[in-house]
C-alpha positions in Angstrom: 23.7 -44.0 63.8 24.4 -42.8 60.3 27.7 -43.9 58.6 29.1 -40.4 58.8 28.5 -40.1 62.7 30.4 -43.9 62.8 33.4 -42.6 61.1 34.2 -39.4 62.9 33.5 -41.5 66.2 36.5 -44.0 64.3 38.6 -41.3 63.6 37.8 -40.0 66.9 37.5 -36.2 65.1 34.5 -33.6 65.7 31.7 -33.6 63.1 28.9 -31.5 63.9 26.8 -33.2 61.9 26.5 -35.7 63.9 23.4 -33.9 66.2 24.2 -36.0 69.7 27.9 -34.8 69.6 26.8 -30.8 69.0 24.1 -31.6 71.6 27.2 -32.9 74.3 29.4 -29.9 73.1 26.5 -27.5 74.4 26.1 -29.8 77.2 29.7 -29.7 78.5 29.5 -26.1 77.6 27.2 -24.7 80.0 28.2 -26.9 83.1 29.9 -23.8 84.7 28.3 -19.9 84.9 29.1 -17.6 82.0 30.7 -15.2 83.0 30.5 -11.3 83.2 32.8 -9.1 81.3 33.8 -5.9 82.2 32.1 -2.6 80.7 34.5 0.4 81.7 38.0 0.6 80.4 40.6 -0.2 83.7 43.1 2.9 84.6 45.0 1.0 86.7 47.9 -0.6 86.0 47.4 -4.3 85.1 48.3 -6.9 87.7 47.6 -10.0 85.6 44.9 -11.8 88.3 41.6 -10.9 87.2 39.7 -10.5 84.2 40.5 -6.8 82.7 39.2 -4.4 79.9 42.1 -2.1 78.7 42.0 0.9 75.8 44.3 2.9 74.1 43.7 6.6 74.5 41.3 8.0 71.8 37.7 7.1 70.9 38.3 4.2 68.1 37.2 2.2 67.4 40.3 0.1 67.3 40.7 -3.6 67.1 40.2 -5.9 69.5 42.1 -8.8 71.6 40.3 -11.7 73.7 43.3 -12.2 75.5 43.3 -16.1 77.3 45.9 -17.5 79.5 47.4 -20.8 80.3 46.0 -23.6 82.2 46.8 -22.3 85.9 44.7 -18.9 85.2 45.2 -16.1 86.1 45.9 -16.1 89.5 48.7 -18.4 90.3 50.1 -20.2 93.3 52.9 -18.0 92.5 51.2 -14.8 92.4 49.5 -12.7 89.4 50.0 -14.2 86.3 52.5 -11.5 84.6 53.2 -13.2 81.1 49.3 -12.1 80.7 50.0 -8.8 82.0 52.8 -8.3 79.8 51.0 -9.2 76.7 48.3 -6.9 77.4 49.9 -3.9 78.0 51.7 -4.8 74.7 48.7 -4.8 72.5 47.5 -1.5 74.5 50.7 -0.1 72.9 50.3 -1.7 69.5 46.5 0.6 69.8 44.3 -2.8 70.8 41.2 -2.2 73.1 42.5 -5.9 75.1 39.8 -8.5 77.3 41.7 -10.2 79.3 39.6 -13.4 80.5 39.7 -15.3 83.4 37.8 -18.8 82.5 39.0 -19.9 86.1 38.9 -17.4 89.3 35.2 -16.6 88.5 34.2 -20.4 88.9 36.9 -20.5 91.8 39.1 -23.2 89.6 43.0 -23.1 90.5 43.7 -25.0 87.9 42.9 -27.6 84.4 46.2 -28.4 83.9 45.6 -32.2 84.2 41.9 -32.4 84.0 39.0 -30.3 83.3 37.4 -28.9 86.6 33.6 -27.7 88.0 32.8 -27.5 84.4 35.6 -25.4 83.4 36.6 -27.8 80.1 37.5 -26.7 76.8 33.7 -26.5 74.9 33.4 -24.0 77.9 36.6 -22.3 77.5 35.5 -21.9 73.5 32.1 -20.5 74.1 33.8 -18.3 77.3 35.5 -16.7 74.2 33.0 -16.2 72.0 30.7 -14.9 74.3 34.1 -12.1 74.9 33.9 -11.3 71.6 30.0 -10.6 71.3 31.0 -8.4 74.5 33.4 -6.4 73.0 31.1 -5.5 69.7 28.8 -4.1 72.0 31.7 -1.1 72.1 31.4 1.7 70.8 34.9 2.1 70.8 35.8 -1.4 69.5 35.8 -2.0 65.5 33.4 -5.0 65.3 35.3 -6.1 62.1 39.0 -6.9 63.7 38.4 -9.1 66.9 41.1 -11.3 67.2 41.6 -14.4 69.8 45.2 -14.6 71.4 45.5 -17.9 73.4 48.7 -19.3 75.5 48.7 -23.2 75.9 45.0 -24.0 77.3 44.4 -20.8 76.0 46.0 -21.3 72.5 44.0 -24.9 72.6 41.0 -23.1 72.9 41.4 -20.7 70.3 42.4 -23.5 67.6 39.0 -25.5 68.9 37.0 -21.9 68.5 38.5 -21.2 65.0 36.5 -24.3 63.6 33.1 -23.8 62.3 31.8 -27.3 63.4 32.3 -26.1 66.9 30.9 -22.7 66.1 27.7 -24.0 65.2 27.2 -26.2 67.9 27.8 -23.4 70.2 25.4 -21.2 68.7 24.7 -17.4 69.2 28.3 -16.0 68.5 29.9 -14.5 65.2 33.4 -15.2 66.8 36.6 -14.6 65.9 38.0 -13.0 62.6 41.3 -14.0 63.3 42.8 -15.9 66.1 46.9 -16.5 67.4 47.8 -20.0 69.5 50.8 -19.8 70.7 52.4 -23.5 72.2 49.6 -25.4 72.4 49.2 -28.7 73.0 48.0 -30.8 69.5 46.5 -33.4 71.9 43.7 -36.5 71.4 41.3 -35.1 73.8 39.6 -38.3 75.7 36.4 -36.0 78.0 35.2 -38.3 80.7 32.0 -38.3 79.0 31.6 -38.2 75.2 33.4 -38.3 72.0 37.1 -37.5 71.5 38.3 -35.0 69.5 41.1 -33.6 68.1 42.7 -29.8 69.2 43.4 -29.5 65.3 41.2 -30.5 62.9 40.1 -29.7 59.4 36.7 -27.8 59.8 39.4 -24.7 61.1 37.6 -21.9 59.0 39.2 -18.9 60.0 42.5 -17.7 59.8 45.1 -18.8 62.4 49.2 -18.5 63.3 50.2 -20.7 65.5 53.9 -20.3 67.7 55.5 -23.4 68.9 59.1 -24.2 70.8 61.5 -26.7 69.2 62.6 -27.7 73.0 59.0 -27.7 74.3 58.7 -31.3 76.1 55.1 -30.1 77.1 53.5 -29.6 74.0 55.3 -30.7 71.2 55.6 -29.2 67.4 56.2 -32.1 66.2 52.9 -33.4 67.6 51.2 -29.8 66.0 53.0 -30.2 62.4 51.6 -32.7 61.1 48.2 -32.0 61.9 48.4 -28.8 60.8 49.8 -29.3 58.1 47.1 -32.1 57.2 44.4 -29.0 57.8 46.1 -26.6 55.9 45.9 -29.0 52.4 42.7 -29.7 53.4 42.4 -25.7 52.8 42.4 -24.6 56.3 43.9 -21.2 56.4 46.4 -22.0 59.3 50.2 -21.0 59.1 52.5 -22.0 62.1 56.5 -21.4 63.3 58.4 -23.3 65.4 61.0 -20.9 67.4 64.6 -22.3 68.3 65.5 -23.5 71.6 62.6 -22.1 72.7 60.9 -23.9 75.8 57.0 -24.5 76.7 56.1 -21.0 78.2 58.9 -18.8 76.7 57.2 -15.7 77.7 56.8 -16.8 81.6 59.8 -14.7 82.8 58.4 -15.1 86.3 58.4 -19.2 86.1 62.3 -19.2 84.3 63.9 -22.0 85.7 60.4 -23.9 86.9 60.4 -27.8 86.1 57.9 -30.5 86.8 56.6 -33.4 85.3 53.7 -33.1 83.1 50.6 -35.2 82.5 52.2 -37.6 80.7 55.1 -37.9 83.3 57.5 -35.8 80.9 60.1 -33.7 83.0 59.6 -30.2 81.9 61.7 -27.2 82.5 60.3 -23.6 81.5 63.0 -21.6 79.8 62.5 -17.6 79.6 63.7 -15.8 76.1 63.2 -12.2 75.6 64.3 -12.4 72.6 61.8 -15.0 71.8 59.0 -13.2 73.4 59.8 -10.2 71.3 59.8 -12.1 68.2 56.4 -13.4 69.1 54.8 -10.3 69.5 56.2 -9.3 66.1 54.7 -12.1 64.4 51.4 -11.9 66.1 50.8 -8.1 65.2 52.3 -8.5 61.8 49.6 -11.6 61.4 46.7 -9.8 62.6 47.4 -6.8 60.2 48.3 -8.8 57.1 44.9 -10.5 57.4 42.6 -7.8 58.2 44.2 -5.9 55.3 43.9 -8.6 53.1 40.4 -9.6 54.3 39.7 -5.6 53.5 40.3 -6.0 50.0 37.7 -9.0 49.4 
């Protein structure tokens, strides 16, 4: 083992160049299916439980969302999952074409909320992403330039992972994303059953990224996220990140306000829903997205 390899296994952080942890990234992510996208825009109203392709009206080509939910899916003990709904039909109205991905019902998974599950992990979540976005340049109606990855807790996780080019390169065959939003994920030490551990933020984070966090989220903390990203950012990652007040884990969830239960780590958490919140989040998404494809224009 070469004395680069040895320190990112110390430091427990991913470096690709180390060619037997690139291999086990590719490994863990092909253990489930890919999956198949949808070709024809949907003209029925969104329901938020299974995967979806959405277009404004017009012929584009507009840009694009891979749209990627939390860690119970999108179809929940509870019923569709409408946060996702909600967002989507919000950047159909903001003139997004919108992929709304399903890493779990396909693979019949309920769940990953505690552990990854018949090969649904996040190197597959990552590379279910990136195989969305190839999808959607196929489009005619889809401007190839402006793809952006919008992730909510697993989600967001997997958008931060997919956003670094170490990871990129040891899933190969995908461009990616140009841009990507996580909004309250978890800043976790991930520990896979098999393999090296690896960080959710890390330095090698080559494309832009905003990430939204809760000050009273006891389920994924900010100040667990900070620090790290602010470590990435002087490393010359282009991240950027907000923490909203009194905002819970799942601020968006209006159909889970009120929902508590304890959490991996045997936290009690209570899920607060804040339409004012949720409105601000949008705001700053859009605003993001638009700000750096304008500024990425004039390169």
């Amino acid at each position: 083992m070469t004395a680069r390899c040895f320190s990112a296994l110390v430091a427990s952080v991913v470096l690709i160049s180390c060619p037997a942890h690139a291999q086990g990234l590719l490994g863990a992510a092909t253990q489930a299916k890919d999956l198949t996208f949808p070709t024809v825009p949907s003209t029925a109203s969104v329901d938020g439980s299974r995967m979806t392709l959405l277009k404004p009206a017009g012929s584009g080509p507009f840009p694009a969302i891979v749209l990627h939910h939390q860690c119970a899916g999108l179809r929940t003990k509870g019923g569709p999952n409408r946060s996702m709904s909600a967002w989507a039909e919000t950047a159909v109205r903001q003139r997004f074409v919108v992929l709304l991905v399903d890493s779990l019902g396909p693979r019949d998974v309920d769940l990953v909320c505690l552990e990854a599950k018949k090969g649904v992990n996040f190197p597959r979540g990552v590379r279910d992403a990136m195989q969305a976005a190839d999808h959607l340049r196929t489009l005619s109606f889809v401007d190839k330039r402006r793809i952006a990855h919008v992730g909510f807790s697993w989600g967001a996780m997997v958008a931060l992972l997919g956003s670094n080019r170490d990871w990129r390169s040891a899933l190969p065959g995908s461009e990616g994303f140009t841009a990507a939003v996580a909004v309250y994920p978890g800043c976790f030490t991930i520990k896979p059953k098999s393999g090296t551990p690896y960080e959710i933020v890390q330095n090698r984070i080559d494309r832009p990224v905003l990430v939204l966090m809760g000050d009273k989220d006891t389920e994924t903390p900010p100040d667990e996220c900070v620090p790290k990203l602010q470590a990435a950012k002087d490393s010359g990652a282009p991240v950027e990140w907000y923490v909203f007040r009194n905002a819970t884990h799942c601020w968006d969830c209006e159909q889970l306000n009120g929902f508590s239960k304890r959490d991996f780590r045997g936290t009690k958490v209570v899920y607060r829903f804040d339409s004012s919140v949720t409105q601000e989040t949008s705001r700053r998404i859009f605003e993001f997205l638009e700000r750096t494809w304008t500024t990425e224009k004039r390169k």
